[in-house]
C-alpha positions as CSV (number, residue, x, y, z in Angstrom):
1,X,72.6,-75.0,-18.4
2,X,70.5,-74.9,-21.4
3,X,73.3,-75.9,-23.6
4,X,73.1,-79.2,-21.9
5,X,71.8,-82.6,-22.9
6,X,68.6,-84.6,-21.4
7,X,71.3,-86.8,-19.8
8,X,73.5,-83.9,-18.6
9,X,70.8,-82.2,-17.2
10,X,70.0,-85.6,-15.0
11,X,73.3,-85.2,-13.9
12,X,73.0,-81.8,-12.7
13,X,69.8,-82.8,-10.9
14,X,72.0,-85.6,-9.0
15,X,74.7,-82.8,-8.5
16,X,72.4,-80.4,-6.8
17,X,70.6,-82.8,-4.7
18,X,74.1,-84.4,-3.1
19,X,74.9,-80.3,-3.0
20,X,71.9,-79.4,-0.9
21,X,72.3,-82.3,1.4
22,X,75.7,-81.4,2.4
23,X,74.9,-77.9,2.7
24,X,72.0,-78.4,5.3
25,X,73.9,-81.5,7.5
26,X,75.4,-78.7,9.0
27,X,74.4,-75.5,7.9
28,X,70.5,-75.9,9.0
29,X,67.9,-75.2,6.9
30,X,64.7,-76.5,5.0
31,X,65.8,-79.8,3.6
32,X,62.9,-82.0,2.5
33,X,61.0,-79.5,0.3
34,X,64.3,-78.4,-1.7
35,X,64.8,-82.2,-2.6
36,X,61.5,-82.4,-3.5
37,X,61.6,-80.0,-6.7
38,X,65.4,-80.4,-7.6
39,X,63.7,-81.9,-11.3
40,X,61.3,-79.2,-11.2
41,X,63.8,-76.6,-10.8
42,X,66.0,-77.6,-13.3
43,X,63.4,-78.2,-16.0
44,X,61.7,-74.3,-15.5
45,X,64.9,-72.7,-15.8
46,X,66.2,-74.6,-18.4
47,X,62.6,-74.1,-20.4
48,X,62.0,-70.1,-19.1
49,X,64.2,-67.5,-20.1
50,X,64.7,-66.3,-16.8
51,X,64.9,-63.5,-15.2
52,X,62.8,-62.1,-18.4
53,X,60.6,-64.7,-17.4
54,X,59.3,-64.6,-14.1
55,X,59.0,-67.9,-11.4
56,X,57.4,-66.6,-8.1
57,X,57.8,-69.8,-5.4
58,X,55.3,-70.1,-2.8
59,X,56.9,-69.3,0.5
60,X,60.2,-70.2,-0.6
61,X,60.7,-72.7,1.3
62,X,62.1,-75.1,-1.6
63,X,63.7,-72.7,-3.3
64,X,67.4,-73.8,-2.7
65,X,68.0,-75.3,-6.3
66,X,66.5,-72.3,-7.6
67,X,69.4,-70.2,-5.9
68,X,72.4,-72.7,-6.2
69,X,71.4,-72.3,-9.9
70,X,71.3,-68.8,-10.1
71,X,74.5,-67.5,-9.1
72,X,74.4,-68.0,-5.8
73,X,76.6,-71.6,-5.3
74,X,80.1,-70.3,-3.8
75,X,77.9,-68.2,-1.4
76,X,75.7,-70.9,-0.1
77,X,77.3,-71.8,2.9
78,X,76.2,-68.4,4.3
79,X,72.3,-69.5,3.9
80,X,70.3,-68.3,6.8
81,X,73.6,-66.7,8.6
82,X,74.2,-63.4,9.8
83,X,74.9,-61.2,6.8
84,X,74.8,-64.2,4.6
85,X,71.7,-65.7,2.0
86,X,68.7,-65.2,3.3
87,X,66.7,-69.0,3.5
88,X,63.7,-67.4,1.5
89,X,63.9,-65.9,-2.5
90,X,64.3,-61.8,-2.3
91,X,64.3,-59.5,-4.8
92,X,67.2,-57.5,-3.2
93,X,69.4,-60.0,-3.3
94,X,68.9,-61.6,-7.0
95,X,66.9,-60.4,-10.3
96,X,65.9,-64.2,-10.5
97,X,63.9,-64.0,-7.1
98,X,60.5,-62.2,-8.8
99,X,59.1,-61.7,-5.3
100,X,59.8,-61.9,-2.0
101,X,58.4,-64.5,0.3
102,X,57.7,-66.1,3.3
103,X,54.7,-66.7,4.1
104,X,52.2,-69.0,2.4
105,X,49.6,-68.7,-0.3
106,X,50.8,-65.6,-1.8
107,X,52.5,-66.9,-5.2
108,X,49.2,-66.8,-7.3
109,X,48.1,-63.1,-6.3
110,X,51.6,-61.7,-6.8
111,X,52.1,-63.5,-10.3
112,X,48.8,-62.7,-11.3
113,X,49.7,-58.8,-10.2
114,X,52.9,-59.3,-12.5
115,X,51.2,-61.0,-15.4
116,X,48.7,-58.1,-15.5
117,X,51.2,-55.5,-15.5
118,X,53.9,-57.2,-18.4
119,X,50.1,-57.1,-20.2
120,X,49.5,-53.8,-19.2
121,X,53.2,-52.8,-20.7
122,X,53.1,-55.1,-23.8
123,X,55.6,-57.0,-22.5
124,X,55.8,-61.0,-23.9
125,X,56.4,-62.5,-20.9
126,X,55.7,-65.9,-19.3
127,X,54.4,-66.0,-15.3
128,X,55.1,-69.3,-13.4
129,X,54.1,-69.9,-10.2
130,X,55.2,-73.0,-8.0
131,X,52.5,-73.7,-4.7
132,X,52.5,-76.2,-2.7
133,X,49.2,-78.9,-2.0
134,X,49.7,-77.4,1.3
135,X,49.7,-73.7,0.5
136,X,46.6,-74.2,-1.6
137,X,44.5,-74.7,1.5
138,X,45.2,-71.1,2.0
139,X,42.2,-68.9,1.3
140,X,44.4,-66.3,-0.9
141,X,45.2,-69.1,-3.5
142,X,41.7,-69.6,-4.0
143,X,40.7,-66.0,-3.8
144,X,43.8,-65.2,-6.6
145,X,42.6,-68.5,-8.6
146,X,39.2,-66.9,-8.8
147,X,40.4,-63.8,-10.1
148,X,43.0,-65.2,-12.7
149,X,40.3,-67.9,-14.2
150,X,38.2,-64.6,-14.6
151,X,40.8,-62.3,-16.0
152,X,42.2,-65.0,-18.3
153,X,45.4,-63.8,-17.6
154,X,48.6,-66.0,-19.4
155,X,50.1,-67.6,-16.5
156,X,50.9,-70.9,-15.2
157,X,50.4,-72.2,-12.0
158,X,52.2,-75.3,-11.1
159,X,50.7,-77.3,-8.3
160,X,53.6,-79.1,-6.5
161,X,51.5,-82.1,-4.8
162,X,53.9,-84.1,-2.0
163,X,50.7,-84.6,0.1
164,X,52.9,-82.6,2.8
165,X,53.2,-79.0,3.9
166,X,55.2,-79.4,7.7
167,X,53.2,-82.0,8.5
168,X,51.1,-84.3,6.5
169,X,48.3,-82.5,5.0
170,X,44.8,-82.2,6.1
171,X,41.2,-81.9,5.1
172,X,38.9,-82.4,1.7
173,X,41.7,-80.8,-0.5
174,X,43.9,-83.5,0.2
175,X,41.4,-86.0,-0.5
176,X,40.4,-84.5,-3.9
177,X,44.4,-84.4,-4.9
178,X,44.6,-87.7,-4.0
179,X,41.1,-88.9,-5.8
180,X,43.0,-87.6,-9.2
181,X,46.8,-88.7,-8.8
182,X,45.0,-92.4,-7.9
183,X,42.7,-92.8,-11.0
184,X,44.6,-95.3,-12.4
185,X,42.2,-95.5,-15.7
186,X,42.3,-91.7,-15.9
187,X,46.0,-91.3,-15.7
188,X,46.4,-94.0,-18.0
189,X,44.1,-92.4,-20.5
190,X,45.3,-89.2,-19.8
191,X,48.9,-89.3,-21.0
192,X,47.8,-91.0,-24.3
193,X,45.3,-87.8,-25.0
194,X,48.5,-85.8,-23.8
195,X,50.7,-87.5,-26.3
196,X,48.6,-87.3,-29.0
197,X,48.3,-83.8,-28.1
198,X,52.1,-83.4,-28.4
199,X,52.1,-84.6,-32.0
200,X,49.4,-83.0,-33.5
201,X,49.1,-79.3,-32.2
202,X,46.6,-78.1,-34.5
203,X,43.9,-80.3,-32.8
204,X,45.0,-79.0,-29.2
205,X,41.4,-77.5,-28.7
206,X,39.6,-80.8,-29.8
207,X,42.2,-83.2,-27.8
208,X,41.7,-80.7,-24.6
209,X,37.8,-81.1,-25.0
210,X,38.0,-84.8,-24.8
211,X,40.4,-84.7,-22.1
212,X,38.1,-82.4,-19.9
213,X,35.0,-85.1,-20.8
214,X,37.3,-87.7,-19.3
215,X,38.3,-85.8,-16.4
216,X,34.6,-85.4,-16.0
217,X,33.2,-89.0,-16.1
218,X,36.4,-91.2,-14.5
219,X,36.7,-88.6,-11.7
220,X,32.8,-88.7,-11.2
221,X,32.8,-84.9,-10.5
222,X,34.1,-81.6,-12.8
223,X,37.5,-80.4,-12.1
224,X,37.8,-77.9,-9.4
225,X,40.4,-75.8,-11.5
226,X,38.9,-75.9,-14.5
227,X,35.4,-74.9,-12.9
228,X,37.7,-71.8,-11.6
229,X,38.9,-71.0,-15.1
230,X,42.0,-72.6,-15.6
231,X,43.3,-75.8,-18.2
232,X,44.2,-78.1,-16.0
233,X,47.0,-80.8,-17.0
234,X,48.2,-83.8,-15.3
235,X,49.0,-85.4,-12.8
236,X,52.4,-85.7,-14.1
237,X,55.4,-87.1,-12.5
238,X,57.7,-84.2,-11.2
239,X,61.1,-86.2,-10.9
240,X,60.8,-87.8,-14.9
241,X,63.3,-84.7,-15.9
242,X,62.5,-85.2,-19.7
243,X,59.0,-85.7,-19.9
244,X,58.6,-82.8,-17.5
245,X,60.6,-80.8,-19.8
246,X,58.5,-81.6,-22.6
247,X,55.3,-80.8,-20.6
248,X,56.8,-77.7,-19.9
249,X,57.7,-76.7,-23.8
250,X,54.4,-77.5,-24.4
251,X,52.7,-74.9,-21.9
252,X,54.8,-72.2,-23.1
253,X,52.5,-72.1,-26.7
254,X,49.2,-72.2,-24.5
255,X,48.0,-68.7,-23.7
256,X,46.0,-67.8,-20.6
257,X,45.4,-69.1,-17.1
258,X,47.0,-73.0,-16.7
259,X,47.5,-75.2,-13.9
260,X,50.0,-77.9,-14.1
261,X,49.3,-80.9,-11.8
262,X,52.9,-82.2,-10.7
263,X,53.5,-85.3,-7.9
264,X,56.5,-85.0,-6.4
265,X,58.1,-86.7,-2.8
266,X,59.2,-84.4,0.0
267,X,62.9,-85.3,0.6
268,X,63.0,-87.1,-2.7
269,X,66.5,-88.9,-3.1
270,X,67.8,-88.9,0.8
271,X,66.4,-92.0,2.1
272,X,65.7,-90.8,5.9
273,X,63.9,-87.6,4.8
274,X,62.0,-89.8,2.1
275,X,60.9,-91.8,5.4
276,X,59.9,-89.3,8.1
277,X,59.5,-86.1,5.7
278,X,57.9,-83.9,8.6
279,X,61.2,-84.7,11.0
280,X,63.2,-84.1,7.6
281,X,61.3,-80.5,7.1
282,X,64.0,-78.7,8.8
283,X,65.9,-81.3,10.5
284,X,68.7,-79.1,12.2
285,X,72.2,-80.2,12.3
286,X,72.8,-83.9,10.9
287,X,75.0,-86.6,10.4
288,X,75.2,-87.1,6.0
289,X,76.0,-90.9,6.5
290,X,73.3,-92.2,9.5
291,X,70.9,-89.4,9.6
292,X,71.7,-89.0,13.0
293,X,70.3,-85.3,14.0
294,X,72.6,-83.6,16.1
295,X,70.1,-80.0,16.4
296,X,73.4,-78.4,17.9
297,X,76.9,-77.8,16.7
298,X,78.6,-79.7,19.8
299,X,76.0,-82.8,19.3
300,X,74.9,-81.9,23.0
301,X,70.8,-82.6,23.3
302,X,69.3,-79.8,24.2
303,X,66.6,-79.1,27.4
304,X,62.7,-78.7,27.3
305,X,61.9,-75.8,24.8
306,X,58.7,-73.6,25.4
307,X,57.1,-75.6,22.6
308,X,57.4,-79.0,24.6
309,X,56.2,-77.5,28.0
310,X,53.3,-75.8,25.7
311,X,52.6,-79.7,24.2
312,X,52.7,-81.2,27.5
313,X,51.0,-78.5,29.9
314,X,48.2,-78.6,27.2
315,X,47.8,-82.1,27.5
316,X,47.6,-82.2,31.0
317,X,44.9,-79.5,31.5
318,X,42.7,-81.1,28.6
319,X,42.9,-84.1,30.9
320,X,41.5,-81.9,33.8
321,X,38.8,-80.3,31.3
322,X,37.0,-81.6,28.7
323,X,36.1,-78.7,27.6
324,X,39.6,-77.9,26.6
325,X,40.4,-78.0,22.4
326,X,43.3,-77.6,20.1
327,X,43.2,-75.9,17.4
328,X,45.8,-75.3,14.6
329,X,46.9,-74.2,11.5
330,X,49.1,-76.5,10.1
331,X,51.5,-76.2,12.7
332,X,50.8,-79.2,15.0
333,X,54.6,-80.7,15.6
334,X,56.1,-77.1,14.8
335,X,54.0,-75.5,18.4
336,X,54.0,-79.5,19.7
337,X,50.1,-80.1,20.2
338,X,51.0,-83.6,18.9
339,X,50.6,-84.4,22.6
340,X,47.0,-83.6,22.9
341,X,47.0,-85.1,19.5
342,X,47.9,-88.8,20.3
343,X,46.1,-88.2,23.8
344,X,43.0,-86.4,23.1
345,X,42.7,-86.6,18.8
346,X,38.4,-86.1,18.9
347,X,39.8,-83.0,20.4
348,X,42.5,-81.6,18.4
349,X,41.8,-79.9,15.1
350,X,44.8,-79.3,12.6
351,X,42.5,-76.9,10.2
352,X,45.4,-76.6,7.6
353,X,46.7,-73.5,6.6
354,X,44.3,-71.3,7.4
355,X,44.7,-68.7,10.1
356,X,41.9,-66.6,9.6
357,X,39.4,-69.6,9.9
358,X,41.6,-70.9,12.8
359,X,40.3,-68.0,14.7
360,X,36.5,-67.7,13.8
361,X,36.5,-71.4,13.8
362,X,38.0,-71.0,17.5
363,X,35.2,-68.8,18.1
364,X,32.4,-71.0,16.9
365,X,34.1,-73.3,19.7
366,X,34.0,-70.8,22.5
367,X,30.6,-69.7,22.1
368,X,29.4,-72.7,22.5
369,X,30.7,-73.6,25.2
370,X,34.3,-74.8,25.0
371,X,37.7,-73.3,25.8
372,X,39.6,-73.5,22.4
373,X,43.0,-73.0,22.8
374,X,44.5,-71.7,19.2
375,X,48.0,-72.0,18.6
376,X,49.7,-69.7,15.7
377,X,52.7,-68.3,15.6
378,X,53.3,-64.3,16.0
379,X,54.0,-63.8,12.6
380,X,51.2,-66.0,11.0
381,X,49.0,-64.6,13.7
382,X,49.1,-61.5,11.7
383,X,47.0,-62.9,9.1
384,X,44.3,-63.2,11.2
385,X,43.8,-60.0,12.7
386,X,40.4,-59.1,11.5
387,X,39.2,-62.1,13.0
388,X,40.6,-61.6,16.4
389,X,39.0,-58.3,16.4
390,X,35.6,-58.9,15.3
391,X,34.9,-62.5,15.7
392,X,36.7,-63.2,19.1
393,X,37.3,-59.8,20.8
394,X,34.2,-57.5,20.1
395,X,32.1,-61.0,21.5
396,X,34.3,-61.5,24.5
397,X,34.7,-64.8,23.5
398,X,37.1,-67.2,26.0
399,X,39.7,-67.6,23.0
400,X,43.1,-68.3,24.9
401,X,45.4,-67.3,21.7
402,X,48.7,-69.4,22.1
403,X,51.5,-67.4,20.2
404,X,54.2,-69.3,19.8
405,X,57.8,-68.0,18.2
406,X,57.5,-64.5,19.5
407,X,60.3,-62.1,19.4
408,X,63.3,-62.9,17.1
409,X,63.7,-66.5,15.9
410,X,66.5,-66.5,14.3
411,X,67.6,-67.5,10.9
412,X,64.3,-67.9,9.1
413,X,64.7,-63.7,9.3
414,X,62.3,-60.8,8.5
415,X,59.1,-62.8,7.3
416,X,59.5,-64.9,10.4
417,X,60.0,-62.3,13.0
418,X,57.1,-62.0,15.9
419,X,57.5,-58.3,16.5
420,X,54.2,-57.0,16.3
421,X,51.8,-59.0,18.4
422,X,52.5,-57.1,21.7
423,X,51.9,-54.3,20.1
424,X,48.6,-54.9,18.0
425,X,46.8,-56.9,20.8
426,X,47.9,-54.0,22.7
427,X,45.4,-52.4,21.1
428,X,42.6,-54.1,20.8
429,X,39.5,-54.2,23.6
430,X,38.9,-57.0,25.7
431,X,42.0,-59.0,25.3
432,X,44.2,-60.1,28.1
433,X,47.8,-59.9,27.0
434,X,50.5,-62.0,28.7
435,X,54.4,-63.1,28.0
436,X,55.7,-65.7,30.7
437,X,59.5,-65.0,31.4
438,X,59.8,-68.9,32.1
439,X,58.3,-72.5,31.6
440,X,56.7,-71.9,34.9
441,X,54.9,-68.9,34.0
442,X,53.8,-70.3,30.5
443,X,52.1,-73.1,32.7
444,X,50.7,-70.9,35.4
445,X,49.2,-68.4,32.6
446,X,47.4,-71.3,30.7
447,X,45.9,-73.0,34.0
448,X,44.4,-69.4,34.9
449,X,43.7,-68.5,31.4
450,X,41.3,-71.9,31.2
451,X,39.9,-71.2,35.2
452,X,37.8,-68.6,34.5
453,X,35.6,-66.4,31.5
454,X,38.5,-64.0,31.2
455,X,37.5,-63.0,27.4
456,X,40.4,-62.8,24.8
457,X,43.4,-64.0,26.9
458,X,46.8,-64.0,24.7
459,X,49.8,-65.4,25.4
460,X,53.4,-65.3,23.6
461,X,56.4,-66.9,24.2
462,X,59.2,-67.5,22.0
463,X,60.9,-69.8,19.9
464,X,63.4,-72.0,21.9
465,X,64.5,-72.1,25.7
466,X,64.1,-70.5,28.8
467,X,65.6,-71.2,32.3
468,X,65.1,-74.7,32.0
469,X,63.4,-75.0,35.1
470,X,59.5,-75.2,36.7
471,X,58.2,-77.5,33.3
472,X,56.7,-79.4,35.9
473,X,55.8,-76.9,38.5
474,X,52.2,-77.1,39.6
475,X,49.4,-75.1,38.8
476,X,48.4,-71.8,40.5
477,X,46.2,-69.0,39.2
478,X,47.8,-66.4,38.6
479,X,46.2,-62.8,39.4
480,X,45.5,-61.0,36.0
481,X,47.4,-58.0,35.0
482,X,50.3,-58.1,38.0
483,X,53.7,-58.4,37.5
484,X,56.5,-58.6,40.6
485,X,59.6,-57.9,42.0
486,X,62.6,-60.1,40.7
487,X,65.4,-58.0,42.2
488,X,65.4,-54.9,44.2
489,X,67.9,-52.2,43.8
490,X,68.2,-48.9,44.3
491,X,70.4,-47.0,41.4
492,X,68.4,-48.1,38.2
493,X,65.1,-49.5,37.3
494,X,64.9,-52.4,34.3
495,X,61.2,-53.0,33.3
496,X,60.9,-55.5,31.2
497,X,58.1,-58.4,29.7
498,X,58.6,-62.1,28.4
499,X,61.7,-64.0,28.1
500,X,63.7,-60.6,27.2
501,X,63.7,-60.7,31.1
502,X,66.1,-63.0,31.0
503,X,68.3,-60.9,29.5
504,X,67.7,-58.5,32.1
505,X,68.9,-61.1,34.8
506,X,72.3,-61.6,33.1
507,X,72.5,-57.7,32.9
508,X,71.5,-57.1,36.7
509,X,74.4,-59.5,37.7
510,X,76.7,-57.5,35.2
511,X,75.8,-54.3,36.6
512,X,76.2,-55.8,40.3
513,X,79.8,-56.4,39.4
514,X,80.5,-53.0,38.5
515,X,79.1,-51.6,41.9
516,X,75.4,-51.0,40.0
517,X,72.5,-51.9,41.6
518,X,69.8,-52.5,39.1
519,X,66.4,-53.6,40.0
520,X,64.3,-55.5,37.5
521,X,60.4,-55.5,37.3
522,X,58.9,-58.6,35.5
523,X,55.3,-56.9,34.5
524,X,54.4,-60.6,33.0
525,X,50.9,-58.6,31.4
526,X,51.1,-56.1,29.3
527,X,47.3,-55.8,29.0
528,X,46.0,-55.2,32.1
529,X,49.0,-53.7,32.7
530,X,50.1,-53.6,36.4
531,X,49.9,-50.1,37.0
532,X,50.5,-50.7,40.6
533,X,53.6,-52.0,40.2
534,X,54.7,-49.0,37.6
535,X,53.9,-46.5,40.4
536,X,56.0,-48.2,42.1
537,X,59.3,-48.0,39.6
538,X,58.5,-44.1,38.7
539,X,58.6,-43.5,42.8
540,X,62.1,-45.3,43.0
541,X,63.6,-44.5,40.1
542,X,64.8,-41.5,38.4
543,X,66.3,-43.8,35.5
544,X,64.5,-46.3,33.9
545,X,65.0,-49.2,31.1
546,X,61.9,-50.8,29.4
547,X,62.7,-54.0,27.5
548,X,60.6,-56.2,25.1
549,X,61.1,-58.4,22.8
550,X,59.4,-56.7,20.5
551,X,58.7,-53.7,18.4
552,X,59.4,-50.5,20.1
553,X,56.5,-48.5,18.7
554,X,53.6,-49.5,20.4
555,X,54.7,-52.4,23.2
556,X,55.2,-52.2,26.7
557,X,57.7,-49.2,26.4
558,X,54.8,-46.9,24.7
559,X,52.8,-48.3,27.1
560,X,54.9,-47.3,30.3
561,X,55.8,-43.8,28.7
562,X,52.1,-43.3,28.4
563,X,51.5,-44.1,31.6
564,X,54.4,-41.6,33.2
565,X,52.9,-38.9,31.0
566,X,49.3,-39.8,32.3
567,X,50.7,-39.7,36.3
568,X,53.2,-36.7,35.5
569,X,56.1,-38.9,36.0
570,X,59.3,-37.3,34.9
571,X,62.1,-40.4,35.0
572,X,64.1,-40.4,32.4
573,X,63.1,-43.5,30.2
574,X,65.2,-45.4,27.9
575,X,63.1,-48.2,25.5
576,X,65.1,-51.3,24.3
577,X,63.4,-54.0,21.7
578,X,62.8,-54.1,18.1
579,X,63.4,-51.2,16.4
580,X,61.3,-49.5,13.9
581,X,62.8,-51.6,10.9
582,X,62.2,-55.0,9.5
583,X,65.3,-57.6,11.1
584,X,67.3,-59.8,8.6
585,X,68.3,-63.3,9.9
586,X,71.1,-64.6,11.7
587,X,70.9,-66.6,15.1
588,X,69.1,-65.1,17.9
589,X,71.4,-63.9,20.0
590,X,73.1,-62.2,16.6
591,X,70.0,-60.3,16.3
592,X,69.1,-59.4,19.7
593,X,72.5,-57.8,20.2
594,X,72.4,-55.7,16.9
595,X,68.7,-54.7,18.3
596,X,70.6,-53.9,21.5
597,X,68.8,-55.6,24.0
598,X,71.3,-58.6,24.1
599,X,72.2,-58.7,28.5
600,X,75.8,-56.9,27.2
601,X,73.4,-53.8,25.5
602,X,71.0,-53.5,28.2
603,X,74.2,-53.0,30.6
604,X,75.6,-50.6,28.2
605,X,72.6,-48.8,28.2
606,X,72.5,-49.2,32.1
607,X,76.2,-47.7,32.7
608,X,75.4,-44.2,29.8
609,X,72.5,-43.5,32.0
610,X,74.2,-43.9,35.3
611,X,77.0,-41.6,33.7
């Protein structure tokens, strides 16, 4: 690539984006972002020496262009599939990915950790690191900024600003990006100081004075980054290929922190995700030609997911209680609290990208009076487990945590995977802990857990479809920490929690067929757990399967062995979930069966233990 010309390398960029298209119409994937930095892709690798030099993407969500480019075109079509690419840069599976990633806001700390050690080691190397606007409102960028400004480490940070992260972005941030890509006189001014500081290189120092004192009097207020420690350049265009290429050539001679300002458009150069670039985030299956979405192979529309029953349920109970909020982080379509949104928007609060404050902000809410109900997915819920602890649980504070994509979800793989929350809420005093096996249970649990000061009450469900039935069931209260009887039998016992239950159905009418009778016990709280109910199992049963979707150390299968220990129970147990190793991606019910608690392993399981 670098033995290209500037016109060849606009033909590449053309190339790769018509590449990436067809690749996602109908292998699915994260579309609009990878469009979005095509130019910017090409340019860094074809002004780095990589993989000397080091580019560390912020969550990898656009990093597409980056793999096509680096050896990994022929084996493309296996992104996000069983076995295949994984959708996210990783270090095991290229020496161009500098660090693996998933989840937002890391890129500055982990290139600042790599620029200090190449420094450490004497090793010339340049750092780059690519963040989105919508990262940045993540507290580690600013806590990593703080650090680099101080340490004056040689790095640069490249601020891809689309004004979108899933869904538009949100808060002062925003409006300060916007403030400085919109100063017409600055930006004007601006790129004649830049090219004057392109041409006469001994006066960079003087030329990056004055530039600051512009920056300073047509913006009306000192520049955030530099106040941090770093130059800041731009705004610059991020699809002109050879004047971003120059920028970039220029950099390389600066030592010390940086921060290059680039605008770019999410789904740049594919008209429909141009136009409706949250839709076009990961847009599923699709139609090149119309931009028709298909979201499944066969074309075939698919039922009410959890999410939309969550949406809607939400909706209707804020319109029963005004005390009811929404609160969350950057994920509004994603979880589907655009309902309450559009219905209720003085009482829905998108707080960016920002977990941890998503909770204690959630607790200001409830102490005063309201019943905030906070919507993060598992694995981002992670991020915010000091605050659940100290600022929500240790105050008993009505906080009804809504934990959406639980379990396995799928393709976006081991970054994305919920399989911890059951077992680190487990823990934690004071919290309620629920999983609803169907649509109707997910709306009976959020009607009680709004009907009364319960404290903490948590409750996950996953990423997808259940039954497809009781989305419109009405409301009953549901009595805390009891499960219940979904099939008696007499020759096994199948204990299980959340949609894994499902499962369990499919395996009890397996076993049935083979002369088997299994009964299944849907304990629908893990915390109280329905010890009632388990007394109940440990008298009938010699045998016993626990399954969760869900890590195995720690979740309802540590829980129930506890409990048989505690009562001197002595059934033999079998646990089925998410083992103690991290998941790759594939679909869900790829991973579920490698996990072994697909409905054909859970029978297997069933017909060893009879034996």
């Amino acid at each position: 690539m670098k033995q290209l010309s500037k016109d060849e390398l606009q033909l590449l960029t053309d190339q790769l984006r018509q590449f990436i298209i067809e690749a996602a119409s109908h292998n699915p994937g994260h579309l609009g972002a990878n469009l979005g930095v095509v130019e910017l892709t090409v340019a860094l690798h074809y002004v780095f020496n990589t993989p000397d030099d080091k580019i560390v993407w912020d969550v990898g969500h656009q990093a597409y262009a980056h793999k096509i480019l680096t050896g990994r075109r022929d084996l493309f079509p296996t992104n996000r599939k069983y076995g295949g690419l994984s959708g996210f840069p990783s270090p095991e599976e290229s020496e161009y990915d500098a660090f693996g990633v998933g989840h937002s806001s890391t890129s500055i700390s982990a290139g600042l950790g790599i620029a200090t050690a190449s420094k450490l080691k004497n090793e010339e190397r340049q750092v780059i690191v690519v963040i989105g606007d919508g990262s940045l409102t993540g507290g580690m960028a600013f806590e990593a900024m703080n650090h680099a400004g101080a340490a004056k480490a040689n790095m640069l940070v490249i601020l891809n600003d689309n004004n979108m992260a899933i869904d538009p972005n949100v808060g002062a941030l925003k409006e300060y990006l916007l403030d400085i890509t919109t100063s017409g006189t600055y930006n004007r001014l601006k790129k004649k100081v830049w090219d004057v500081m392109h041409r006469w290189t001994r006066s960079r120092k003087v030329i990056q004075r004055i530039e600051h004192g512009i920056k300073s009097v047509l913006l009306k207020q000192g520049n955030l980054f530099e106040a941090m420690g770093f130059r800041y350049f731009g705004p610059i265009d991020g699809h002109n290929l050879s004047y971003l290429t120059n920028v970039l050539q220029d950099l390389k001679q600066i030592q010390g922190p940086k921060l290059l300002h680039v605008v770019t458009v999410k789904g740049k150069g594919y008209e429909f995700a141009e136009k409706d670039q949250t839709r076009w985030h990961a847009p599923g299956i699709f139609n090149m030609e119309t931009g028709e979405q298909l979201h499944t192979a066969t074309g075939k529309p698919q039922p009410s997911s959890f999410q939309e029953v969550f949406g809607k349920t939400l909706m209707e109970l804020a319109s029963m209680n005004s005390r009811i909020v929404g609160v969350t982080p950057a994920m509004s379509t994603g979880c589907m609290m655009t309902f309450l949104m559009q219905r209720y928007p003085e009482r829905f609060f998108d707080v960016g990208i920002a977990e941890q404050h998503a909770i204690t902000f959630s607790a200001g809410l409830a102490i005063s009076g309201m019943i905030p109900f906070c919507n993060i997915y598992s694995t981002f819920l992670q991020r915010g487990y000091d605050q659940v602890i100290h600022d929500v649980a240790l105050q008993k504070l009505p906080v009804v945590l809504c934990i959406d994509r639980a379990g396995l979800v799928g393709e976006d793989g081991a970054t994305h995977h919920g399989a911890y929350d059951l077992a680190y809420l487990r823990m934690v005093p004071n919290m309620i802990v629920a999983a609803p096996m169907t649509e109707a249970d997910l709306r009976h649990l959020m009607y009680t857990a709004q009907n009364a000061n319960h404290g903490p009450f948590s409750i996950r469900y996953p990423k997808g479809y259940g039954l497809n039935t009781g989305q419109d069931a009405p409301f009953r209260i549901l009595p805390v920490g009891k499960g219940h009887i979904v099939r008696k039998g007499t020759d096994i016992g199948i204990i299980s929690i959340g949609t894994a239950g499902l499962n369990v159905i499919e395996a009890c009418r397996q076993l049935e067929e083979d002369g088997i009778q299994a009964a299944h016990y849907d304990m629908l709280f893990l915390k109280p757990v329905d010890e009632e109910l388990l007394h109940l199992a440990c008298n009938r049963h010699r045998k016993l399967i626990i399954v969760e979707d869900g890590a195995i150390t720690g979740g309802l299968g540590s829980a129930v062995l506890e409990f048989a220990d505690r009562h001197g129970y002595r059934a033999n147990i079998e646990l089925l979930g998410i083992p103690d190793r991290f998941i790759a991606h594939g679909n869900i019910g790829e991973l579920q069966r490698e996990c072994g608690y697909d409905a054909e392993g859970i029978t297997l399981k069933a017909k060893s233990m009879m034996q």
